[in-house]
N, C-alpha and C positions, 0 to 999 in steps of 0.2 A: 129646391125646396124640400125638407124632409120632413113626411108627414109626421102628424102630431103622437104618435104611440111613442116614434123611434127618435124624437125628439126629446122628449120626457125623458128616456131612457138614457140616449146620448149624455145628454145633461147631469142626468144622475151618475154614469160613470165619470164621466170627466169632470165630476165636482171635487172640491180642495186644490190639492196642487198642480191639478194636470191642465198640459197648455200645450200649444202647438208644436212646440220642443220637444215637450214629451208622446206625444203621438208620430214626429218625427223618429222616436230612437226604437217604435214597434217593429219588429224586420214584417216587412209587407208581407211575406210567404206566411208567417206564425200563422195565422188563422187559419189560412185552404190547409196548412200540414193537421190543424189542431182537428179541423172537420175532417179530415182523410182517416188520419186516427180514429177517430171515434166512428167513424163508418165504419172498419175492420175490427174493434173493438165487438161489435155485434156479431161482424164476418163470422170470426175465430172463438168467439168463447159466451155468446149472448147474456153478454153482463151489461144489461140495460143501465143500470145505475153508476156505472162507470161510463158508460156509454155518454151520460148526461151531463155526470163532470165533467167530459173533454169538452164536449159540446157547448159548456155553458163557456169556461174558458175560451174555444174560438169566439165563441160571440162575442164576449166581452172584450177581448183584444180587437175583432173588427171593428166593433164599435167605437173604441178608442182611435182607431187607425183612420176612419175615413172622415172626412172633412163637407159632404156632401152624397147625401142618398144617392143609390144609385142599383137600380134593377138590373144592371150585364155584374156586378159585384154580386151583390147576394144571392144572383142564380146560382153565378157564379160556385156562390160556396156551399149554396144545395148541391149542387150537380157534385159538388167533388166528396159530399157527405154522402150521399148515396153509391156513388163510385166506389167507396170505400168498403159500403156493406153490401153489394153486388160483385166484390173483385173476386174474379177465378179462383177457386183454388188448387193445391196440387193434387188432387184425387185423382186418379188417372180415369178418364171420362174416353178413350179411345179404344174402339170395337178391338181394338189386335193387343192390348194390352196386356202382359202377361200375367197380369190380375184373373182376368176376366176365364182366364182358359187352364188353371191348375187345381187341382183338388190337393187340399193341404192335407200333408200328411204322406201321401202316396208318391212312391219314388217313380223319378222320370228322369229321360236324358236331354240334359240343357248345351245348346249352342250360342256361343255370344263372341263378343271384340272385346278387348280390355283396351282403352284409353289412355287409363292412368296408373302407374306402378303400383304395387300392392301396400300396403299399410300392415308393414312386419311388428309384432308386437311379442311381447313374452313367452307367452302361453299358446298365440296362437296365431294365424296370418288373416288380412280380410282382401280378397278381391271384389273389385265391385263393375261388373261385368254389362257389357249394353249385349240384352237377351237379342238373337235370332232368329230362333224355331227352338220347341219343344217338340220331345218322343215318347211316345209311351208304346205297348205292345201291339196295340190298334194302328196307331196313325201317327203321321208328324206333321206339326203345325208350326208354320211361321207367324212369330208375335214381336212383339216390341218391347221397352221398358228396362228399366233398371233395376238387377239383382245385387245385394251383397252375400258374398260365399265368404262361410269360415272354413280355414283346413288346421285342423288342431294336430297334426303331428308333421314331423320334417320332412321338406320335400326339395326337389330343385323348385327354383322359385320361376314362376310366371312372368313373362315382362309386359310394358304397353306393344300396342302392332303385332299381336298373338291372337291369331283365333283359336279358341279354348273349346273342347266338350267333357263337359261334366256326366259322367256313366249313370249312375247312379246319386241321385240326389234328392231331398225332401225338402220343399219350399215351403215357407208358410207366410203369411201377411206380420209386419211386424205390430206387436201387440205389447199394449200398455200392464203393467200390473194398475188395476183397476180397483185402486185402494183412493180415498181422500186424501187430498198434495200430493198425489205419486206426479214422476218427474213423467213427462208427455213423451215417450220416446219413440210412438211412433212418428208423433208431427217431428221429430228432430231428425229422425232420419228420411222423410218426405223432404225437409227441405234440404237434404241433400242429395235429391231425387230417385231416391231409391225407395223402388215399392215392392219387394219382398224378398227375403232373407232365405238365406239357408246354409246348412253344416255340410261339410265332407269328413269324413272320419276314416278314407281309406285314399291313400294320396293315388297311388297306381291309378284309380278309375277317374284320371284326370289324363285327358289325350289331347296333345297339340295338333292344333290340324294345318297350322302354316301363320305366315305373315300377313298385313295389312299395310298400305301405304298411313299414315296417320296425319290428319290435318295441320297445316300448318301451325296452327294456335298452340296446338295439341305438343309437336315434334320439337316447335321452338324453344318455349318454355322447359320440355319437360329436357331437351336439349342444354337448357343454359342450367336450370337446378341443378341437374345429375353432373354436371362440371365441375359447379361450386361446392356441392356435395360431397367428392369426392378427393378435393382441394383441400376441404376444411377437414374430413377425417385425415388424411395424410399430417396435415400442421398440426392436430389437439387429436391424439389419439385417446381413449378412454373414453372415462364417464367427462371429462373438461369437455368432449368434443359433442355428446351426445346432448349436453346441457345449451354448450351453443349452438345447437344445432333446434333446439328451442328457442333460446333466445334470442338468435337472430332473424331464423324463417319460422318462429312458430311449429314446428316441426316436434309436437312432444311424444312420438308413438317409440321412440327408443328409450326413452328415460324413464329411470329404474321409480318403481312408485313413491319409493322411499321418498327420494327426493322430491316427486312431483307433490308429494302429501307435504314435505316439509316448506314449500312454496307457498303452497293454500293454508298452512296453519301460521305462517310469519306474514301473512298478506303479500306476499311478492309475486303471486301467479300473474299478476298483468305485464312482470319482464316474459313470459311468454306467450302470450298472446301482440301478435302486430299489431302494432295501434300507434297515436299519433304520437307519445314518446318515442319510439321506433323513428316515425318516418320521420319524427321533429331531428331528431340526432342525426339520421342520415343526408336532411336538407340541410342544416346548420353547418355541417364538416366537410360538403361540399362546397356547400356558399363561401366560409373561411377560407378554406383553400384554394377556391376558385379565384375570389377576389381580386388578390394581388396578383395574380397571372393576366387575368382580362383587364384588368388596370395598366401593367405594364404594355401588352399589345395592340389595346388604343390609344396608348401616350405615343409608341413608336409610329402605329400607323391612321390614324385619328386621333391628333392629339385635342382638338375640339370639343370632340366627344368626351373624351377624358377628362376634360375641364369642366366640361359642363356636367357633371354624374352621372354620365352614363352607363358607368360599370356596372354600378348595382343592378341595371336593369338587364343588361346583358349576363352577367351573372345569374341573376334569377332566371333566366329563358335557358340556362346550359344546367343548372339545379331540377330543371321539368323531368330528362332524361332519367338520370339517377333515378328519381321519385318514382318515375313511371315504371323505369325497370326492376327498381323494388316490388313496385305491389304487384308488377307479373309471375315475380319469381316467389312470393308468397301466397299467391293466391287470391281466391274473388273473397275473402274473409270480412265480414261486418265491417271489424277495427281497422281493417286494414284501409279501405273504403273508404270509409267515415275522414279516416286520418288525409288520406293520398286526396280527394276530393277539397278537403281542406285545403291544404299546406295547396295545391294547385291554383286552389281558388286567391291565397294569398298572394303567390308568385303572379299570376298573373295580373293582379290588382296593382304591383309593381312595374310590372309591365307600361302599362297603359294611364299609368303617373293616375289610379285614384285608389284612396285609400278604405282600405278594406275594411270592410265588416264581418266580423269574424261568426258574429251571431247569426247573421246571415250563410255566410258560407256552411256551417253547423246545420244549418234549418235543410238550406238546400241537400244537403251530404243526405239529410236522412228522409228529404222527400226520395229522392233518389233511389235509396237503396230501401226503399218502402214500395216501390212502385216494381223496383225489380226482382222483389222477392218481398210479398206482405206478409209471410208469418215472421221475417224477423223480428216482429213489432213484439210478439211474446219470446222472440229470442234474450237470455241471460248477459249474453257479451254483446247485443244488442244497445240495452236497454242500462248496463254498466258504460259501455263507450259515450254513452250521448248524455245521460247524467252527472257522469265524472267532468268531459268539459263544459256542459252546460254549467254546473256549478264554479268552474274557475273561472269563466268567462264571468259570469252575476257578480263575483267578488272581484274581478278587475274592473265591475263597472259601478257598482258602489265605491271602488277607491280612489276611481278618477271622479264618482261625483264629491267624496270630502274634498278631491283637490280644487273643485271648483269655488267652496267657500272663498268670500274676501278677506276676510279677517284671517284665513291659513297665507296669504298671501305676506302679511304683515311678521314682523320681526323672526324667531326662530322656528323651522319648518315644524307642524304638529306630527305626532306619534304615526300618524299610517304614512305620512311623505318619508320618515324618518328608514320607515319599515322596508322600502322596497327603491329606497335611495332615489325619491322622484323629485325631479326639475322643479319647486314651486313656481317657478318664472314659465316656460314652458309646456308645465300639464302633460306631459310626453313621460310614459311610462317607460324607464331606460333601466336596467339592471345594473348594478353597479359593479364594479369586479371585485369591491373587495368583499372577503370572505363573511363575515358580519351582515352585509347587504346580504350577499346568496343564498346564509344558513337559513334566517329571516325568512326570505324569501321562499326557499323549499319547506320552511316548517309549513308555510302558510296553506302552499298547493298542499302537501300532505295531508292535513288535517281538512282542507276543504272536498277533495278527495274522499277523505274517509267518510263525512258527515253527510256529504250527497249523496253516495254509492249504498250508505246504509240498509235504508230497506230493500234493495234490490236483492243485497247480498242476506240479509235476514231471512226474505220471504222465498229466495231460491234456495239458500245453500245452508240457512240456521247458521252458519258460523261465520264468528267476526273474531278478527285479530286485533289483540289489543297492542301489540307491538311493531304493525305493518307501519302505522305513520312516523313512527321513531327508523325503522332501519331503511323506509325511504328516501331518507334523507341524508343516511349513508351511502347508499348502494344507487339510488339513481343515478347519482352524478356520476358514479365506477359507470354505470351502464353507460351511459351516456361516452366518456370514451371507448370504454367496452365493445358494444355496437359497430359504431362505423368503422372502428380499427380492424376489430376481427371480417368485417366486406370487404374493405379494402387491402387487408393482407392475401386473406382468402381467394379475391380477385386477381391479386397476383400470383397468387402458388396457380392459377390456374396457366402461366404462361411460363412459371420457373421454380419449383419450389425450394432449389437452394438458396435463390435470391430472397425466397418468402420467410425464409426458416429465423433468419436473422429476429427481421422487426415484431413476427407473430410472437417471439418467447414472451417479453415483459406480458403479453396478453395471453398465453397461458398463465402465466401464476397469477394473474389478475384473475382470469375464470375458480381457479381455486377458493377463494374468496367469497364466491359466488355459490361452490358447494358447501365450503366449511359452516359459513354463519349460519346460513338459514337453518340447517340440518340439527346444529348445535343448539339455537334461540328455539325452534320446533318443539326440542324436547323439554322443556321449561314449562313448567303446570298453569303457569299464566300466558301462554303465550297468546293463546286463542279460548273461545269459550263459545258453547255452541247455547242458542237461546231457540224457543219458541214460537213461534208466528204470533204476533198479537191480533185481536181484531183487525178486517183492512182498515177501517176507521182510521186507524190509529196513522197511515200513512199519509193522509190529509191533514191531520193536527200535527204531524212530526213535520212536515214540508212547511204548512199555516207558520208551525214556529219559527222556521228556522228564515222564513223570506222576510217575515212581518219585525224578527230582532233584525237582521240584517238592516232595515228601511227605517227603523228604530234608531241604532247604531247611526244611522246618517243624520238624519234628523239631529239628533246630539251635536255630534262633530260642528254641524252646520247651525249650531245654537234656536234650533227651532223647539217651539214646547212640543212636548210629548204628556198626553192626555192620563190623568191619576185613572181612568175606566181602561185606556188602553194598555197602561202598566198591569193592571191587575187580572185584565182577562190572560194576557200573555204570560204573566206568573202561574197560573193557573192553568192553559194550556201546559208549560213546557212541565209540573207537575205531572198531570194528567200522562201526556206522554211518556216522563220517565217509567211513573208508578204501570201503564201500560205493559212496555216492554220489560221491565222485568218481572211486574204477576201478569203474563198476558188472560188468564183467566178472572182477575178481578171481579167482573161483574159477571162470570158465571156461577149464578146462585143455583144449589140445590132442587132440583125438582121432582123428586120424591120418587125417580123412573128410574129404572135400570135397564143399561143399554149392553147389549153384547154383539162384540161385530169380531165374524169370522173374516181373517182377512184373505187377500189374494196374492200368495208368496209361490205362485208354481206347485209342485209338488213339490208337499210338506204341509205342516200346520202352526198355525199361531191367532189366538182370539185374544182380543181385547176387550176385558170387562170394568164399566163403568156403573159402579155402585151408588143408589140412592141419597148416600150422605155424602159423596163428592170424589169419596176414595175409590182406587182404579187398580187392574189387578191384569198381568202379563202372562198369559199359558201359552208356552211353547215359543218357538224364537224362526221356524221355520230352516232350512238352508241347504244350498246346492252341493253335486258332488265336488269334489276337491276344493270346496266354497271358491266355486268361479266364481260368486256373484255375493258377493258380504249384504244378505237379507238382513240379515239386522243393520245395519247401517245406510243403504240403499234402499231399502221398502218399509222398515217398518219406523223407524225412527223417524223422516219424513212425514210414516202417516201421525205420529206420534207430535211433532211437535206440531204440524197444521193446525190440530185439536187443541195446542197453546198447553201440552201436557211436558214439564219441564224436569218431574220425576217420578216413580213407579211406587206404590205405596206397598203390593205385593207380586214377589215373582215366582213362577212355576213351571217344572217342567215336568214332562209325564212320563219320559224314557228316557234314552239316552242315543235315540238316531239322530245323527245330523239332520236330517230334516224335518225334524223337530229343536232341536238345543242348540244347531250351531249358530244361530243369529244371536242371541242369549247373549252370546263371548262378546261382543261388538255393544250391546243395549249396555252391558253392566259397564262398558267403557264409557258411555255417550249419554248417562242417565245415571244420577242419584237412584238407588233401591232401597226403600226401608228394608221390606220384611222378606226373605226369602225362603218359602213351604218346601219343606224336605220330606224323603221318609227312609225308611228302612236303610244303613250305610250298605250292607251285604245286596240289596237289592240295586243301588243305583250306577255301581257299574264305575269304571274309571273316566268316562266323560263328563258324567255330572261330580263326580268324586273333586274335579278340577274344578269344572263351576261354582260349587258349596265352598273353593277355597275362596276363588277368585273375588264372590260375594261376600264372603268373609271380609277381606283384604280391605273391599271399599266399604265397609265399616255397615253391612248391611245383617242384621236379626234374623239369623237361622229357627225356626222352628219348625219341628219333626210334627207331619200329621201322623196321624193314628186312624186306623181303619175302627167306623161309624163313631164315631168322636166330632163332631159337627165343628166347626170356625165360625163366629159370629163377626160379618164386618156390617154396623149398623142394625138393618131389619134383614138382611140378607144373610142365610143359613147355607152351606158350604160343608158335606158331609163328604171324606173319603167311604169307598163303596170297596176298593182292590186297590191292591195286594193286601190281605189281610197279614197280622203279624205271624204267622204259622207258615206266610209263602216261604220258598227258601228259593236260590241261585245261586248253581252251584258253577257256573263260567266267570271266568274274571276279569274278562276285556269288555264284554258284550251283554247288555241285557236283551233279552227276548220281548217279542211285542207284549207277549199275553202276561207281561208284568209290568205293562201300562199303568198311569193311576187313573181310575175313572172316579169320578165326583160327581154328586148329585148336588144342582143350586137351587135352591127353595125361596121365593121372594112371594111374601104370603100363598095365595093359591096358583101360581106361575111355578111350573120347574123346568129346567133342562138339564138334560147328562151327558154330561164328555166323558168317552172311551177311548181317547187314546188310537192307540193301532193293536187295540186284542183281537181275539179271534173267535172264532164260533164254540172250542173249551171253556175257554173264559164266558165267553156269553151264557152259554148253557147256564154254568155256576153261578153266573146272576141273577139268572130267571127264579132257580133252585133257593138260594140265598133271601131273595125279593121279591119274592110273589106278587107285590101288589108294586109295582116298579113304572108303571105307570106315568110318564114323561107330554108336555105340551111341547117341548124342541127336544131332538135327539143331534145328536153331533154324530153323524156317521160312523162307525168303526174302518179303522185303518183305509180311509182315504174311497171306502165303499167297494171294497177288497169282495171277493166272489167268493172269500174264503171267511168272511165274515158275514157280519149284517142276516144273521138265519132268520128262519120263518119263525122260529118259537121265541126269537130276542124281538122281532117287531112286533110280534100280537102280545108280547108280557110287555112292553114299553110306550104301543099301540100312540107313538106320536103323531102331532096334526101337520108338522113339520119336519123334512130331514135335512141335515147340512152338511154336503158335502166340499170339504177341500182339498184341491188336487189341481195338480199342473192341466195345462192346455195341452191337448195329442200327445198327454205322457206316454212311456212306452210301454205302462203296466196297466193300459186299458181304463185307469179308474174315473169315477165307478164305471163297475161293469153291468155291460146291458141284462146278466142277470139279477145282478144285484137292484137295478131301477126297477126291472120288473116285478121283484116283491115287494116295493115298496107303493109302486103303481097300483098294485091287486089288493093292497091296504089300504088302498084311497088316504095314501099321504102324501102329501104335497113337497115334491123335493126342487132342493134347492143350493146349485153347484156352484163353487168359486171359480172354474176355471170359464163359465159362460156367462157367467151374472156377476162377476167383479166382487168387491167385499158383502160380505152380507149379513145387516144388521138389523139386530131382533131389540125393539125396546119393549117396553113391558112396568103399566103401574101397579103389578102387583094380582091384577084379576085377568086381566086382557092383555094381549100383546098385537104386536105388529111387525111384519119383518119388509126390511128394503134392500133392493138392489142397485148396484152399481155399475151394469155391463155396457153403457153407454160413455164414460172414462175415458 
């Protein structure tokens, strides 16, 4: 008997079309997964209101799903809702941990085992070492825990079963840039168990101290990889081999960027990532193969069997291997998982003569690998893998329900049986062979594919390719021989590689194919287009759309009315949606405030100012040395489009240091600029001399400030202070700091002043110049430099606030402890990017407010 709330309730969901059939077709798991979820949902990132939607969703599917109330059920799925917001996580919580026992920054000598082979990359090499004991000049301690060591210059290389001591090394906790949308990169490298980081920069003070036996898990794998490895560079020497060496084990730390960028701009990154197109081609090409062999060996020696179809199932039980030995030899990887889990779960289903549930096995796949690692739940390839098939799975079960109509039953098959060359008699989804069937057919995954994946890939990665679902439907089916040809040749160069050489060619110039297009379609000005984050809102109205046309669409088919209120809310929705994602700021109306947010680029600088009448304004681009780390593309654009900011109305820079302008080069690539403030030509030096073209080029309005000549954007006043037009520079590579441009911003009684990286000459001349200079935010001079920020520039500026930006344990000290201490004994209040994350000052014009973000 179920009492009267959950009855009411009951009834209300399952009103209209829902019937025991359809409570049958819930996979019983969906719910305790949907509750698990939304328990870690709070775990990992205490977004209560998301928390709700999942949670509203379990509900509503178990209610649908149970037949009779029932107390051990709905503890049930309490217990597993709390489970979810109780689950450990990876912070290392253990007394020896080598968290617990390093002081960052300070060099020590590290002892560990390497495991696993290094991760050779361009620029630079990563070992990732299981710590032992640390040294310092005091003491040596035994600890535990997972380091990654970078070695930036060439060295003989490390292998697994090495014990290693690093002489001289500085550790530190791996840390986020602590800007809004920045990409989470300490949780990413936590869950690949590594809790803290560190450089070598001088190979020699790296000492072997001998061998380890290595685990079998360990020796086997990494035994059978390095075979295949070394089989496959011998067959496809070059960039052909490094590319397969992606696309078949995932494997992308040798391929040249070029290429790897020209993958992610055609949407074809998922041929390198393992996933269940992978392990589908490599079960498929065994199965075919397999077949006629174990067919003929039960007709010779069971011919019973063989009569009776037994092969298929025997076949599927010798398809387990393969699969399994696949995803050992690629690794524990999300896709990889999700897929192998699958496809096993199908095989076996084969097995034991009952027929699969694929949405089932999907569910399970991700209780699973939720249970053995729950931040992947905010993992990217995560959260792509299980939405890509959840979505083709939803569209092959809406088009088995048109098949269920009676009247499709009647005289010539309708347009969706037509589509994918289905049995009307039957109901049995069977692919046809001929070419027309298949195109069909992969048009359909393609585009369904692309429609699901959507905001995953929006809200992680802003860019969507408008040409991936087109050359998918090229180049899958290539992969798809591609794939298991190049395992299986591979596999045999491992035992002969003359005999290998023969049948790998045609799959060499096949790989060709696979560099040419993409690299070629890459460079096309349509190929990809990077967009904005919309409201989240907006991902519940985009999904509402697209499940509610889909059930829409059936209805049709199935000649049921579809309601004139439900046509028009749904017109109306997919509106809303569109008009969303391309103005994601629509319904950000003007608020009469002005926001200025110093960001958190390391050492360097770059502020984002947002002006009262809507318009936004770009100083400084930030960026590292030999731009190891492309700031403008990686930190600040991220934070740029989070904010739903789609293009720059004005840009600026103050010098000509790379760490200041080299993100710039990257922003003007990934962002419309109207208007770009310049000054003096002889003053800015041949870096920005490049910039002023490059903005040109993309059709962006140069205009020249003038020293105390104000810019008016709105109510907001913008007065250059330095280089006056009398400066001169007489070098022609380099400009000098102390020809910074500092600016004073006036928004009624509110000012602040950016100085650039001048110095204490420069300051003087300000004071001298300004007598009455007088600032409520001061932007630090040169990063809070010991050789700036003087006692006579803080009492003539006498701010209530200072803001300094600069790297975390830079090695230029900044700011420095004397430079804090004048600002201390001025009773102003300072405030650092490199410990407090971005930090932003809004202000209506009388009052302000400034906020941090060192929690990121």
């Amino acid at each position: 008997m179920i009492p009267p709330p959950l009855r009411i309730m009951k009834n209300w969901f399952l009103s209209g079309n829902a019937s025991i059939h359809d409570r049958a077709r819930i996979p019983p798991i969906l719910p305790y997964l949907l509750s698990f979820m939304a328990g870690l949902v709070v775990n990992q990132s205490n977004s209560y209101f998301v928390c709700a939607i999942v949670l509203g969703l379990s509900f509503y599917f178990f209610i649908r799903s149970i037949q009779s109330f029932s107390i051990l059920k709905t503890g049930t799925l309490v217990f597993i809702l709390l489970s979810g917001w109780m689950y450990p996580t990876n912070t290392p919580t253990h007394p020896d941990n080598i968290v617990h026992h390093i002081e960052e920054g300070t060099t020590i000598s590290l002892q560990g085992k390497l495991f696993t082979p290094p991760q050779v990359l361009e620029d630079r090499t990563f070992y990732f070492l299981e710590a032992e004991s640390i040294s310092t000049k005091r003491k040596t301690r035994e600890v535990s825990g997972r380091v990654r060591i970078a070695v930036y210059k060439a060295h003989d290389l490390l292998g697994s079963g090495e014990i290693v001591r690093f002489q001289k090394i500085r550790l530190k906790v791996p840390r986020n840039f602590k800007n809004p949308g920045r990409f989470d990169y300490r949780t990413y490298l936590n869950s690949k168990g590594v809790d803290l980081i560190g450089n070598v920069s001088k190979p020699e003070s790296i000492i072997r101290l001998g061998k380890f036996e290595l685990p079998f898990y360990y020796s086997f794998t990494q035994s059978i990889r390095g075979k295949i490895l070394i089989s496959l560079t011998k067959l496809f020497p070059g960039e052909e081999g490094k590319l397969l060496q992606a696309m078949v084990f995932g494997m992308k730390d040798s391929l040249s960027p070029k290429v790897r960028q020209a993958y992610i701009d055609t949407g074809l990154a998922h041929l390198m990532a393992v996933s269940g197109l992978h392990i589908g081609f490599v079960t498929s090409a065994f199965y075919f193969l397999l077949l006629p062999l174990v067919f003929q060996l039960l007709y010779r020696f069971k011919p019973d069997d063989a009569r009776a179809g037994h092969s298929g199932k025997w076949t599927a039980f010798f398809c387990l291997i393969p699969v399994l030995l696949y995803m050992v030899i690629v690794g524990a990887k999300v896709s990889s998982l999700r897929a192998g889990i699958m496809v096993s779960a199908f095989l076996i289903a084969i097995l034991i003569n009952r027929k699969s549930s694929l949405f089932n096995a999907l569910i399970s796949a991700a209780f699973i690998i939720l249970l053995w690692d729950p931040q992947s739940l905010i993992d990217p390839g995560f959260q792509l893998s299980f939405v890509a098939v959840a979505g083709i799975l939803w569209v092959i079960h809406l088009l088995s329900e048109m098949g269920n109509d009676p009247l499709s039953k009647l005289g010539d098959p309708p347009w969706h049986q037509k589509l994918l060359g289905v049995d009307s008699q039957s109901q049995d989804f069977v692919i046809q062979s001929k070419l027309k069937k298949i195109f069909f057919s992969s048009l359909l995954i393609s585009f369904t594919v692309f429609f699901a994946t959507l905001p995953v890939l929006l809200f992680h990665f802003h860019q969507i390719s408008l040409v991936g679902p087109f050359l998918n439907l090229f180049l899958v089916p290539l992969a798809a021989l591609l794939i298991p040809g190049v395992l299986l040749v591979t596999c045999l160069g491992i035992f002969s590689q003359g005999i290998a050489m023969l049948p790998a060619l045609p799959f060499y110039y096949l790989t060709k194919i696979f560099l040419i297009i993409p690299q070629y379609v890459s460079e096309l000005s349509f190929s990809s287009v990077y967009l904005a984050s919309p409201p989240s809102i907006w991902i519940w109205i985009y999904y509402s759309v697209l499940i509610s046309g889909g059930y829409a669409l059936l209805n049709k088919v199935q000649h049921k009315e579809i309601s004139p209120a439900f046509k028009s809310g749904w017109l109306l929705a997919t509106i809303l949606s569109l008009s969303l994602l391309i103005w994601p700021r629509m319904f950000h109306f003007p608020e009469n405030k002005l926001n200025i947010t110093v960001l958190d680029i390391g050492q360097g600088e770059s502020i984002f100012i947002e002006f009262p009448d809507g318009k936004n304004m770009l100083m400084d681009g930030g960026g590292f040395y030999k731009n190891s780390l492309d700031v403008g593309k990686k930190v600040i654009a991220p934070f740029l489009w989070n904010k739903g900011i789609n293009e720059i109305d004005y840009m600026v820079a103050t010098h000509s240091d790379n760490d200041h302008i080299r993100g710039l080069d990257s922003v003007l690539d990934l962002f419309p600029v109207k208007t770009f403030l310049t000054f003096s030509e002889n003053l800015a030096g041949y870096r920005l001399q490049y910039l002023y073209s490059k903005a040109k080029e993309k059709n962006a309005k140069l205009i020249s400030l003038k020293s105390r000549q104000p810019i008016n954007i709105g109510k907001v006043q913008i007065t250059p202070l330095h280089p006056t037009s009398k400066t001169q520079h007489k070098g022609k590579k380099r400009v000098v700091n102390d020809l910074s441009l500092v600016t004073l911003l006036e928004y009624e009684t509110f000012s602040m002043l950016f100085t650039g990286d001048i110095g204490e000459k420069v300051e003087n001349k300000l004071v001298d110049t300004y007598p009455e200079l007088k600032v409520d935010v001061l932007k630090g001079p040169h990063h809070g430099s010991r050789f700036s920020n003087s006692k006579s520039f803080i009492q003539a500026t006498r701010p209530q606030a200072v803001v300094f930006s600069s790297g975390y344990l830079n090695r230029m000290k900044h700011p420095h402890p004397k430079t804090l201490n004048r600002y201390k004994q001025a009773g102003t209040n300072i405030y650092r990017t490199d410990l407090q994350g971005a930090i932003q000052i809004t202000s209506d014009g009388r009052t302000h407010s400034i906020k941090t973000h060192e929690n990121l």
